[in-house]
C-alpha positions, 0 to 999 in steps of 0.5 A: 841893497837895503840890506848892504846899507844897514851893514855899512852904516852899522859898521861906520857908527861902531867904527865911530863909536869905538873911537869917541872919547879916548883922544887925551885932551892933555897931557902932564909933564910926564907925557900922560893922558886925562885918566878918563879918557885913556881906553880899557886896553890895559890887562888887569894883570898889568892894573894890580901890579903884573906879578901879584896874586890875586886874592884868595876870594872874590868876597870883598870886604867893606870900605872903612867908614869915616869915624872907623879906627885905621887898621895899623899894618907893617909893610916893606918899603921901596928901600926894603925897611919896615913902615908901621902905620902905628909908629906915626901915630901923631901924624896926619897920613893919607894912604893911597891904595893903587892898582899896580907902578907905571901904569897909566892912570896910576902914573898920572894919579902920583904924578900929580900928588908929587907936584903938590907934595908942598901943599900936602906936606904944608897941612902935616899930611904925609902921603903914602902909596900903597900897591902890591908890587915889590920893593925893586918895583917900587924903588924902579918907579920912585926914581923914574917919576921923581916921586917924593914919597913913600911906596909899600909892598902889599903883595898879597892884599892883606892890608887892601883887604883891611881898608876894603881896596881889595877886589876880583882883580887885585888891588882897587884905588882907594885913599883914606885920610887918617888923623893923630889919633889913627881915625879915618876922616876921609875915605873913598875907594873907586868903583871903577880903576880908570877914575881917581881923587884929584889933588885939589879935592883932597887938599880941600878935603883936609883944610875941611876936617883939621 
């Protein structure tokens, strides 16, 4: 009997434990929940990007510091034309490495960066995101998200390496503010995918340092 009640209870806190704090307590204008609350039920495959490789090594290498020259890099757009970081030199950029297009807490991440591009483009900062999906990808999600800024291929993790984004399952979130000058003001890579900078911390962060 003792023995019948223990598993029953067992059962009950697990079931309730399991439940807890995945419910979104919101959701934007494109229908997606607080990153925070959404489960780990997404396969790594599907958070660097579904068909990426994964890196060659699973010795990572460390996050640019504040005060470290941005690597420059040539990648392809979401329309198939060449971005050199060098080439904006001048130019405020904040470079955001992500996971993979169109999956969740990526999705909310842009989102919300696209609806306070004005705030952004206000400070002379031009956002760029960075995922190792392709072009056809990238264009796909750039037009179903009505997202008002560059998207570039990095599929094979070379440039993730250089800012210290790539990690044992692909591409990790990070974002690096980078001055005229190409030095990194502003750098910070998650520990963990499901977390992300918000909007109003970034703005806050560059009024900061110009």
């Amino acid at each position: 009997m003792a023995m019948t009640m223990a598993m029953t209870m067992g059962t009950t806190s697990a079931a309730k434990a399991g439940s807890c704090g995945f419910r979104p307590r919101g959701r934007s204008r494109d229908g997606l929940p607080d990153a925070v609350d959404f489960p780990l039920r997404v396969g790594a495959e599907r958070y660097h990007g579904g068909s990426a490789p994964l890196p060659k090594s699973n010795q990572e290498k460390a996050m640019l510091k504040v005060g470290d020259q941005a690597p420059d890099f040539s990648l392809q757009d979401e329309a198939g034309q060449t971005f050199r970081l060098g080439e904006h030199k001048g130019q405020w950029m904040l470079l955001v490495f992500y996971p993979g297009d169109d999956t969740p807490v990526c999705t909310r991440q842009l989102c919300e960066y696209r609806d306070g591009i004005e705030e952004f483009e206000g400070l002379g900062v031009e956002v760029v995101g960075i995922s190792a999906d392709d072009a056809d990808s990238h264009r796909r999600f750039k037009e179903k998200r009505d997202l008002p800024f560059t998207l570039l291929s990095d599929p094979d993790l070379e440039v993730a390496e250089a800012y210290g984004c790539s990690g044992a399952l692909g591409m990790k979130r990070g974002v690096f503010l980078v001055d005229p000058e190409r030095v990194v003001r502003y750098a910070h890579v998650e520990a963990v995918a499901l977390f992300r900078r918000r909007r109003d911390e970034l703005i806050d962060v560059i009024r900061s340092v110009q």
